[in-house]
N, CA and C atoms as an extended XYZ file, in Angstrom:
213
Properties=species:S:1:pos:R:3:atomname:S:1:resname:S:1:resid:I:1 pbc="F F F"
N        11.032       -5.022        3.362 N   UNK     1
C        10.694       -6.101        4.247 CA  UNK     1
C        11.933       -6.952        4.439 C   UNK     1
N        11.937       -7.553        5.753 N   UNK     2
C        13.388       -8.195        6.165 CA  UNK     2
C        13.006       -9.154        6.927 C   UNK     2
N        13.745      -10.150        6.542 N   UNK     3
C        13.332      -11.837        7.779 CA  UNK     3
C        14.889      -12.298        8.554 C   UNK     3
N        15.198      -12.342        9.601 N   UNK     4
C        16.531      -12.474        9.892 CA  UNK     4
C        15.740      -14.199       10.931 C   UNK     4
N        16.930      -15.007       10.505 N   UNK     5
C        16.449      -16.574       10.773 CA  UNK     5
C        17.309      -16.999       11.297 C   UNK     5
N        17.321      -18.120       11.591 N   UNK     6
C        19.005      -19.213       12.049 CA  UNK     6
C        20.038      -18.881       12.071 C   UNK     6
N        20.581      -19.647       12.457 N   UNK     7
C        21.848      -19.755       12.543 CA  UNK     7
C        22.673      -20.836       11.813 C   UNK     7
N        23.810      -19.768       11.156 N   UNK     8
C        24.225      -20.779       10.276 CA  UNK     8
C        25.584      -21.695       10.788 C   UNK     8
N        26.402      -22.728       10.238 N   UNK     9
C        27.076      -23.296       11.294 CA  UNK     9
C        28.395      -22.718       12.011 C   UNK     9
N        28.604      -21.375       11.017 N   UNK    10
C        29.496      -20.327       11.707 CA  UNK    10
C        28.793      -19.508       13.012 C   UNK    10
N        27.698      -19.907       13.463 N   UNK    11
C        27.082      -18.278       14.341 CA  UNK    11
C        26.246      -17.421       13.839 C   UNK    11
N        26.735      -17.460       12.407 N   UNK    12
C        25.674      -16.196       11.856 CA  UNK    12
C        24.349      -16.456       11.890 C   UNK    12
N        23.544      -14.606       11.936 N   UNK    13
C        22.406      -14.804       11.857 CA  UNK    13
C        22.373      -14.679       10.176 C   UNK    13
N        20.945      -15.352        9.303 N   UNK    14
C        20.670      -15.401        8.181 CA  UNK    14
C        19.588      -13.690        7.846 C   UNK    14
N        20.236      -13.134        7.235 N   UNK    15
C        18.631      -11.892        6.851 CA  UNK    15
C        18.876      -12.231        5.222 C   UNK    15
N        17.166      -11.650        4.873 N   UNK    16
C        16.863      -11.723        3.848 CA  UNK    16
C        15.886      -10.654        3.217 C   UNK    16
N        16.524       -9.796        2.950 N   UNK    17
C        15.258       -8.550        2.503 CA  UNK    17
C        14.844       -8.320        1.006 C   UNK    17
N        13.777       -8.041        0.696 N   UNK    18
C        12.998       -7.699       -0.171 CA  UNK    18
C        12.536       -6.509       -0.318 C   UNK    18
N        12.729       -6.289       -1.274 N   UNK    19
C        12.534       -4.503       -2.230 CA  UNK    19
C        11.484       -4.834       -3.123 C   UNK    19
N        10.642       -3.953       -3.137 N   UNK    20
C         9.553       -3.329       -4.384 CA  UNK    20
C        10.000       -2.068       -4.673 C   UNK    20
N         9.807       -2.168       -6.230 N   UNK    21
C        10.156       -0.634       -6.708 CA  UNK    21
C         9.161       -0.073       -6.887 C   UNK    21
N         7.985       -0.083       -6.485 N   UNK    22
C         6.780        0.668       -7.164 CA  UNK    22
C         6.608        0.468       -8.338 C   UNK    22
N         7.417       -0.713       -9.321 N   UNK    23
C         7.030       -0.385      -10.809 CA  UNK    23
C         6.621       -1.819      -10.924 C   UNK    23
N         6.255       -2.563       -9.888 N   UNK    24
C         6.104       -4.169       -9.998 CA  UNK    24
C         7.217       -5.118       -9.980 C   UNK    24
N         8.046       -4.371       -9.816 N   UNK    25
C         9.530       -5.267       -9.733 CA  UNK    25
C         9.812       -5.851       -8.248 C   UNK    25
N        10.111       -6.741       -8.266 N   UNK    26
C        10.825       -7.272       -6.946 CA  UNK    26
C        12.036       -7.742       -6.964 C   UNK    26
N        12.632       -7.626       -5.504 N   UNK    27
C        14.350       -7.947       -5.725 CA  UNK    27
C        14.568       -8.255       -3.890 C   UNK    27
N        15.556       -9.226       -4.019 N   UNK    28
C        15.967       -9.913       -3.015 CA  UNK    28
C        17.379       -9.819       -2.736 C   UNK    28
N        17.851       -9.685       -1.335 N   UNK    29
C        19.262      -10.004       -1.485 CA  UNK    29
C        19.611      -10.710        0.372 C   UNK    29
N        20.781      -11.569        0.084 N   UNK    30
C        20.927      -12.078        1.718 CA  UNK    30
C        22.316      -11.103        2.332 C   UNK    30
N        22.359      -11.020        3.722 N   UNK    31
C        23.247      -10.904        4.518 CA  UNK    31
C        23.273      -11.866        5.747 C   UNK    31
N        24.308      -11.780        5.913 N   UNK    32
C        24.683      -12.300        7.344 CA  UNK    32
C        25.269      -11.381        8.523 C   UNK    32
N        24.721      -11.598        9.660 N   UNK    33
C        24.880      -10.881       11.021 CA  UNK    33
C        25.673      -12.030       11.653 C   UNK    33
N        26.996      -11.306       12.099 N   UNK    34
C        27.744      -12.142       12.817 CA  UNK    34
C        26.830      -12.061       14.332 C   UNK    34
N        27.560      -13.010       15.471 N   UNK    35
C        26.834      -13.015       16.719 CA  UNK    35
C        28.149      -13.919       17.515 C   UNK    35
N        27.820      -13.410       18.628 N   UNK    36
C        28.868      -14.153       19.632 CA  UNK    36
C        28.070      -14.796       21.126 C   UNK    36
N        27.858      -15.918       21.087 N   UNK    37
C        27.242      -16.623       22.177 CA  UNK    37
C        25.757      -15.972       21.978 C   UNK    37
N        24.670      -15.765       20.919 N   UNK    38
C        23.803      -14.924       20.877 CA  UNK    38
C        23.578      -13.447       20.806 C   UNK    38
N        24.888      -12.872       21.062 N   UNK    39
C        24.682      -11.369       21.013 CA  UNK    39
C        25.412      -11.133       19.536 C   UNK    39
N        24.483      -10.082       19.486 N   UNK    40
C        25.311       -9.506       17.666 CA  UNK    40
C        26.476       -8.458       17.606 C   UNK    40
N        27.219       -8.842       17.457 N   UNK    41
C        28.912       -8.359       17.059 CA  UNK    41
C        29.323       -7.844       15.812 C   UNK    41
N        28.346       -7.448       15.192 N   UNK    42
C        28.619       -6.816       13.636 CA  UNK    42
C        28.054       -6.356       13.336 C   UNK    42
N        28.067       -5.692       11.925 N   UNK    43
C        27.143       -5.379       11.119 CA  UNK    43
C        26.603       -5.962       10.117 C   UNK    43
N        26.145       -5.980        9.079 N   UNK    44
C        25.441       -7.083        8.270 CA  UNK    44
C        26.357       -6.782        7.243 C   UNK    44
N        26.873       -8.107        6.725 N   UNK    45
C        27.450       -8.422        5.635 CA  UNK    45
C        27.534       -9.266        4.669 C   UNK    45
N        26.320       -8.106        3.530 N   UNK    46
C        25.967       -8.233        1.837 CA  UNK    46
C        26.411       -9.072        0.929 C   UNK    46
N        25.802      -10.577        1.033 N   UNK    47
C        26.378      -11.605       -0.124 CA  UNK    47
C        26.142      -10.879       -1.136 C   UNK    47
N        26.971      -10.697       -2.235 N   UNK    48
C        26.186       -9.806       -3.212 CA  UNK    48
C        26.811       -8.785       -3.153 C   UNK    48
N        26.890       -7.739       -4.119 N   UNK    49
C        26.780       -6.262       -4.442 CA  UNK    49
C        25.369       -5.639       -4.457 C   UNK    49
N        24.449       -6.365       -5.425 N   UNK    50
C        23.248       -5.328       -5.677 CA  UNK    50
C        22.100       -6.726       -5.132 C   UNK    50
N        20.759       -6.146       -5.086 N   UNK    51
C        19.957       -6.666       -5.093 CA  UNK    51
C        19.295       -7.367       -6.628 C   UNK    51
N        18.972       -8.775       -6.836 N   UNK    52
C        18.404       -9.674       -7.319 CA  UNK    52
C        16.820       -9.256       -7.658 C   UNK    52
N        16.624       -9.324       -8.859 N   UNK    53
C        15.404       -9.432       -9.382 CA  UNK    53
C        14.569      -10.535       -9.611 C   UNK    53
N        13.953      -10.912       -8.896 N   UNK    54
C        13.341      -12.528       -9.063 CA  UNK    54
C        11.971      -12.262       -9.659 C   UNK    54
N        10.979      -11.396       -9.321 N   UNK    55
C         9.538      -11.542       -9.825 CA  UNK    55
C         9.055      -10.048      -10.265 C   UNK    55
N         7.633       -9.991      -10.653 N   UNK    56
C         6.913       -9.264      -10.627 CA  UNK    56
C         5.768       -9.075       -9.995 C   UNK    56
N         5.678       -7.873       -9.246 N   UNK    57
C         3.964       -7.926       -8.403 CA  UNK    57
C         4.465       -6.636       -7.115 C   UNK    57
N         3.404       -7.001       -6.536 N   UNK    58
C         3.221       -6.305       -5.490 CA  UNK    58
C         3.214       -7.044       -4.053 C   UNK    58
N         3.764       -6.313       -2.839 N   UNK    59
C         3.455       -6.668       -1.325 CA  UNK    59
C         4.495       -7.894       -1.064 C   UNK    59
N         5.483       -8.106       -1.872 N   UNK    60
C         6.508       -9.628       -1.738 CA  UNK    60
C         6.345      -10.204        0.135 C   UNK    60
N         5.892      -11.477        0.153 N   UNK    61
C         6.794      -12.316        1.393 CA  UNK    61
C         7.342      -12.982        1.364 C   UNK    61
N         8.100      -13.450        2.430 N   UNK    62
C         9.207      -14.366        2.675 CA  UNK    62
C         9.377      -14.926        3.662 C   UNK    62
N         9.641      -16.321        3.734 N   UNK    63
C         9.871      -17.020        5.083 CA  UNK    63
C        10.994      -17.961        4.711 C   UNK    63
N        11.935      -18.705        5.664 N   UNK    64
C        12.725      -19.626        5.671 CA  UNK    64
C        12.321      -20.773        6.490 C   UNK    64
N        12.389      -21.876        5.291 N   UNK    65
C        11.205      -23.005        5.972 CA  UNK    65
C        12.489      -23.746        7.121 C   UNK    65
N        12.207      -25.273        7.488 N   UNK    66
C        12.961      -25.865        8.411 CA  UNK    66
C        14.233      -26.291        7.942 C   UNK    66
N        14.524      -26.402        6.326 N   UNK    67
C        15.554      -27.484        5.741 CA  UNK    67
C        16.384      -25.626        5.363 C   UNK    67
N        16.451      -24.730        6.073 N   UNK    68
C        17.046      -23.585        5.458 CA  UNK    68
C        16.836      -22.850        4.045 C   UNK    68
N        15.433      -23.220        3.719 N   UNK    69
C        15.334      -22.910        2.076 CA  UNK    69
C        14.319      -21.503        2.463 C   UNK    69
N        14.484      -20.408        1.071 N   UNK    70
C        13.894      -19.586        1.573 CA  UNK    70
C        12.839      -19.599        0.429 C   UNK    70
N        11.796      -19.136        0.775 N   UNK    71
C        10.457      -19.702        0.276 CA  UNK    71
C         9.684      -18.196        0.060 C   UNK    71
């Protein structure tokens, strides 16, 4: 699952995807999509090396509220 949001004060777009491993694990990681006047000019580029383990469970969501926090 993937949420791509705002814009940050460079242009970029914000994504944020989420992994389940089937074993109850969940893991998160961000990229940024460059963009030029609205059109996208890149490819996504991985804050991070690996994906983040934050919880346990099943079906993870995600949204990015108004103050840029991701929730």
């Amino acid at each position: 699952m993937a949420i791509v949001d705002r814009l940050n004060n460079e242009g970029n777009l914000l994504l944020v995807e989420l992994h389940e491993d089937g074993k109850q694990n969940l893991y998160y990681r961000f990229g940024l999509i460059s963009t030029d006047d609205g059109k996208l000019k890149g490819g996504i580029v991985w804050q991070g090396e690996n994906f983040i383990h934050y919880d346990n469970g099943y079906h993870p969501s995600v949204a990015i509220n108004e103050d840029n926090m991701v929730i």
